[in-house]
LUMFI-210343 format. One record per residue: residue in one letter; z, y, x of N, C-alpha, C, O in turn; residue number from 1. Coordinates in steps of 0.02 Angstrom, whole numbers, plus 50000, padded with zeros to 5 digits. Example, Ala and Ser with C-alpha at 12.3 -4.5 7.8 and 13.67 -1.06 7.14 Angstrom:
BEGIN
{"a" {50390 49716 50660} {50390 49775 50615} {50390 49835 50660} {50423 49834 50712} 1}
{"s" {50354 49888 50642} {50357 49947 50684} {50394 50002 50645} {50402 50057 50670} 2}
END
This chain:
BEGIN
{"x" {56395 54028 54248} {56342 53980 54231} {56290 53982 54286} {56271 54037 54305} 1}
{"x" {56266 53929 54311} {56207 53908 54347} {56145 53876 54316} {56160 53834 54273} 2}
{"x" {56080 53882 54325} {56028 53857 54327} {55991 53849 54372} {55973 53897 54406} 3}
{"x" {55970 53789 54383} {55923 53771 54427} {55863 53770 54389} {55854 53740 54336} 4}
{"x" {55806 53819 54433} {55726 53824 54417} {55709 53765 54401} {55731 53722 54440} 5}
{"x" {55671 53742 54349} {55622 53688 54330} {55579 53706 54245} {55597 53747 54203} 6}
{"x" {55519 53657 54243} {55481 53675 54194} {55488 53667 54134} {55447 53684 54091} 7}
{"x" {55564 53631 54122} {55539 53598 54058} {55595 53655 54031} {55615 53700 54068} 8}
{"x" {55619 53643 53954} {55628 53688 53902} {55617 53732 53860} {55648 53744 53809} 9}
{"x" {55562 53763 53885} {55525 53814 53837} {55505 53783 53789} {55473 53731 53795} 10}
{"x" {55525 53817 53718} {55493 53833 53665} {55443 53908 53620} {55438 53966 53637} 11}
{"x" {55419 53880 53573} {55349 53930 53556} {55400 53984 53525} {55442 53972 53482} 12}
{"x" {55389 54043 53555} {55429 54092 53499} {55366 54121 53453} {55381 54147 53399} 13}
{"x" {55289 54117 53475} {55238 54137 53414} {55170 54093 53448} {55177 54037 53472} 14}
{"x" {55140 54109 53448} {55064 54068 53472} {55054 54101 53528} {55060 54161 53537} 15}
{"x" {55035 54053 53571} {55017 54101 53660} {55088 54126 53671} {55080 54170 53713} 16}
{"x" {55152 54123 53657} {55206 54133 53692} {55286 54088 53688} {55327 54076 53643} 17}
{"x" {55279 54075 53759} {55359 54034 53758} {55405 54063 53775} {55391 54115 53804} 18}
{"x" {55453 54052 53771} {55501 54059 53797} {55571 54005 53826} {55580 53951 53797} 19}
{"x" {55607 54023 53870} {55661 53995 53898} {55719 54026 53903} {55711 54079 53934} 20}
{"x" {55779 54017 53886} {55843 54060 53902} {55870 54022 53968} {55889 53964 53975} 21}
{"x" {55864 54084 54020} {55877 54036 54089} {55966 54030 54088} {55995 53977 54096} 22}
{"x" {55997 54090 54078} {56089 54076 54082} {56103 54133 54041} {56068 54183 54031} 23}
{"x" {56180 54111 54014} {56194 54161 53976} {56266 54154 53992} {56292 54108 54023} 24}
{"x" {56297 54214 53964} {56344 54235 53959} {56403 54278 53911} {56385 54306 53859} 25}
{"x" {56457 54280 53927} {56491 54320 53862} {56456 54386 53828} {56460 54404 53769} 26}
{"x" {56422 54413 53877} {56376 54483 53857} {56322 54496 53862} {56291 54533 53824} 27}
{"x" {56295 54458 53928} {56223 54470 53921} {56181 54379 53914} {56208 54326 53929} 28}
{"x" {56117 54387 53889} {56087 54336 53907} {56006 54340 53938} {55967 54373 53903} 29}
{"x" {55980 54312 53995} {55927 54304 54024} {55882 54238 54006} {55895 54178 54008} 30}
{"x" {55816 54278 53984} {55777 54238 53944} {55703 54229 53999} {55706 54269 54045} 31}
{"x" {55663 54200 54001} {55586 54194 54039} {55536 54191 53971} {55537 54157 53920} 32}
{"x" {55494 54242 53996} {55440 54212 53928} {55360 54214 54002} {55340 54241 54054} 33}
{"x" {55343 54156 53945} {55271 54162 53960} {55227 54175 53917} {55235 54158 53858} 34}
{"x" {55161 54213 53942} {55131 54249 53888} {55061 54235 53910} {55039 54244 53966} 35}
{"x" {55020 54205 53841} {54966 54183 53855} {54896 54243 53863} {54893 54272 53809} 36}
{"x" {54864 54259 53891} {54808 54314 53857} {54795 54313 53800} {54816 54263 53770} 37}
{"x" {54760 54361 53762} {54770 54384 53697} {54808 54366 53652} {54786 54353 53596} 38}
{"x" {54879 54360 53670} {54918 54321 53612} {54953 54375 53586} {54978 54409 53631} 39}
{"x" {54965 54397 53526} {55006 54459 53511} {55073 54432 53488} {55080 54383 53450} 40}
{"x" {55124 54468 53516} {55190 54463 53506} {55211 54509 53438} {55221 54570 53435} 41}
{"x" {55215 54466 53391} {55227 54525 53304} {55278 54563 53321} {55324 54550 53359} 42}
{"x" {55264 54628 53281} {55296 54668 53266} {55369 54647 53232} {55373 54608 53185} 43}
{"x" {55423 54678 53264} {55481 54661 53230} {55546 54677 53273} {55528 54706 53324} 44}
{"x" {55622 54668 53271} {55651 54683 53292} {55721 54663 53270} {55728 54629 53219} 45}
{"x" {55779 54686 53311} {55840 54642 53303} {55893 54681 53343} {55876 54732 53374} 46}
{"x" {55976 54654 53343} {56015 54687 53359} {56015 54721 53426} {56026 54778 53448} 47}
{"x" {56001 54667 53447} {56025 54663 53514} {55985 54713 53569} {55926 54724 53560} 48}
{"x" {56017 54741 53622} {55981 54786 53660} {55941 54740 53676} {55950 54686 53648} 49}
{"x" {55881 54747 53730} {55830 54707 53771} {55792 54762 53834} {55759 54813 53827} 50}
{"x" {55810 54730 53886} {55804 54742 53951} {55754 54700 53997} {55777 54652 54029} 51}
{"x" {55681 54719 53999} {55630 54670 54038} {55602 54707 54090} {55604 54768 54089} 52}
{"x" {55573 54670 54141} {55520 54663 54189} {55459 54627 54182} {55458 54572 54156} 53}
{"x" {55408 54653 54204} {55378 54588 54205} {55327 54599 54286} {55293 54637 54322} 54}
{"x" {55359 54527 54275} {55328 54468 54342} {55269 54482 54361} {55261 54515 54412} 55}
{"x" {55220 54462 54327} {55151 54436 54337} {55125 54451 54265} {55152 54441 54211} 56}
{"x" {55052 54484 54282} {55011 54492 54223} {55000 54562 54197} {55011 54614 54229} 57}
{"x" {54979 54557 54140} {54961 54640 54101} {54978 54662 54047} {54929 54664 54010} 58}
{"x" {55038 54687 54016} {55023 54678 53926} {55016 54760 53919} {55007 54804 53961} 59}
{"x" {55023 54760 53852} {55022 54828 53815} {55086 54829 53764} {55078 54811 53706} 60}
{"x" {55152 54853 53792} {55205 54858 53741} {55224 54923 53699} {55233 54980 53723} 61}
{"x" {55229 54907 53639} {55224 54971 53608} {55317 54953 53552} {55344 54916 53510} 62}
{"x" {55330 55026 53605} {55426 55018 53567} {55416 55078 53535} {55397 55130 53562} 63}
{"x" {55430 55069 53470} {55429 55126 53420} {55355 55155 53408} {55307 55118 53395} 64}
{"x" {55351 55209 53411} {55282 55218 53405} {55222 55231 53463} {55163 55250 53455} 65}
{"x" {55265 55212 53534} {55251 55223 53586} {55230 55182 53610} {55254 55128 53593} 66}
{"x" {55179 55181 53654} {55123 55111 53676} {55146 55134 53763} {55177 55183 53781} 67}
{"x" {55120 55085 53799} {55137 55060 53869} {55108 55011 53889} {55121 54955 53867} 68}
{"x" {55055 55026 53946} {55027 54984 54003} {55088 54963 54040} {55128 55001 54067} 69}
{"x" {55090 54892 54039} {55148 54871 54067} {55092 54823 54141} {55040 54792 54135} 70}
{"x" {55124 54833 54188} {55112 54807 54270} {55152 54772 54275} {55207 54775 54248} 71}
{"x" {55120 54711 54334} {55217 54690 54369} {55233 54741 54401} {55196 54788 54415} 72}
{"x" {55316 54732 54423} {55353 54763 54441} {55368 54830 54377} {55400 54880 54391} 73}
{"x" {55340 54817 54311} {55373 54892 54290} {55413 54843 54214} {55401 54788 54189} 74}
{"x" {55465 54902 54199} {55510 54862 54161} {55530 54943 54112} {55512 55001 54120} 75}
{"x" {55571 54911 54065} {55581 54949 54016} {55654 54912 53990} {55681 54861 54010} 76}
{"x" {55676 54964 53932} {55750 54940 53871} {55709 54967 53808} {55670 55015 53801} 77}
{"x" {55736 54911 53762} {55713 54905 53709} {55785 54936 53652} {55828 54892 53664} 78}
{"x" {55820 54987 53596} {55875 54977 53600} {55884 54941 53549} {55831 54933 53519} 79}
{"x" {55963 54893 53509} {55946 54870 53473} {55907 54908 53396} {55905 54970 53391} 80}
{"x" {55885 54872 53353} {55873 54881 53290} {55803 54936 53314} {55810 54990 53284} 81}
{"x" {55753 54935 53349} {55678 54977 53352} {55637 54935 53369} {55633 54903 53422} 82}
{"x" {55601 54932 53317} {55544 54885 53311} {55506 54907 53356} {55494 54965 53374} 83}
{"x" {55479 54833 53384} {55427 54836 53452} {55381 54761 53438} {55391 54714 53400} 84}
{"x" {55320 54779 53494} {55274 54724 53476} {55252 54737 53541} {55275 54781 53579} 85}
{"x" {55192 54685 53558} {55163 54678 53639} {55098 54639 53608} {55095 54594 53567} 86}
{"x" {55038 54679 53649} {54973 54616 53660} {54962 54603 53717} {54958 54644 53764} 87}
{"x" {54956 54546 53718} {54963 54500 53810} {54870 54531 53819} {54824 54527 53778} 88}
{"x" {54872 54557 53885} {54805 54580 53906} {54784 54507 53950} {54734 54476 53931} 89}
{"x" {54805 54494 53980} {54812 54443 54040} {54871 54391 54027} {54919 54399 53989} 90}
{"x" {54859 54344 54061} {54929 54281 54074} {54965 54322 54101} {54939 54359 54143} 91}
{"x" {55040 54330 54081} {55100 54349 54102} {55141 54319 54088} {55144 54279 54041} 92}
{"x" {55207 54344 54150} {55264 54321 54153} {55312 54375 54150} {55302 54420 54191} 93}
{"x" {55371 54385 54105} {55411 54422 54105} {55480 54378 54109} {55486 54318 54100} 94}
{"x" {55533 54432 54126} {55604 54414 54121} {55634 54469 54099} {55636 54525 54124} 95}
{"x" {55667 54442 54030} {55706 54488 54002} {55781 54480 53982} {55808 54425 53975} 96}
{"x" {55813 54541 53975} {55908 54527 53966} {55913 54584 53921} {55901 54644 53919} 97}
{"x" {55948 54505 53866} {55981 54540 53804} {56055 54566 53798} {56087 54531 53836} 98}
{"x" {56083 54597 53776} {56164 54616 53748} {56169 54627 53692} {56136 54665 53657} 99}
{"x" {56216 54590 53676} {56249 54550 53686} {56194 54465 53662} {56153 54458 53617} 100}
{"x" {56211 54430 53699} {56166 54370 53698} {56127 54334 53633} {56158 54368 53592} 101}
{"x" {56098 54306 53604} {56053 54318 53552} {56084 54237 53523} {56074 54186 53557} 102}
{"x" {56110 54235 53475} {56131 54187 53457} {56075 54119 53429} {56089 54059 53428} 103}
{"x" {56014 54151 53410} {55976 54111 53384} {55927 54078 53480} {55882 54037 53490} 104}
{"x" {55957 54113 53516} {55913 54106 53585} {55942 54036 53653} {55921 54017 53707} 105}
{"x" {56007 54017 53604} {56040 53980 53638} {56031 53908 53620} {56062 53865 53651} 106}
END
């Protein structure tokens, strides 16, 4: 699968955050979110592993009971089924990859 960069497709996955599934595949899938300042990403969680970076910006991710100053350039795995949440400090950009691909994400 190929994608070519452009703006449109994102949808709201909560308030102050979109998201885009850029390509996917039999196993994994690559998603873009954008993240507004103070927008909190709810608490919650799901099968699938999750594997991010992020781009640009500042959040605070907290996987399990563990909190994290997240920078660009620093990244983390989420595994499936452990609840996690994020408060956007700043506008950010992350890119994250799920396994196996998120059926509701396609």
């Amino acid at each position: 699968m190929y994608a070519k960069s452009d703006a449109s497709g994102y949808v709201v996955a909560a308030p102050g955050i979109l998201r885009k599934t850029l390509v996917h595949g039999d196993h994994t899938m690559m998603t873009r979110f954008l993240l507004t300042k103070g927008a909190l990403l709810p608490r919650h969680s799901h099968p699938e592993e999750q594997t991010g970076c992020l781009i640009s910006g500042h959040m605070i991710l907290t996987i399990g009971n563990d909190a994290y100053e997240i920078h660009p350039g620093d990244s983390w795995t989420i595994p499936g089924n452990v609840e996690h949440h994020a408060k956007i400090v700043e506008d950010s950009v992350a890119l994250e990859v799920f396994s196996p691909p998120r059926g509701d994400y396609r």
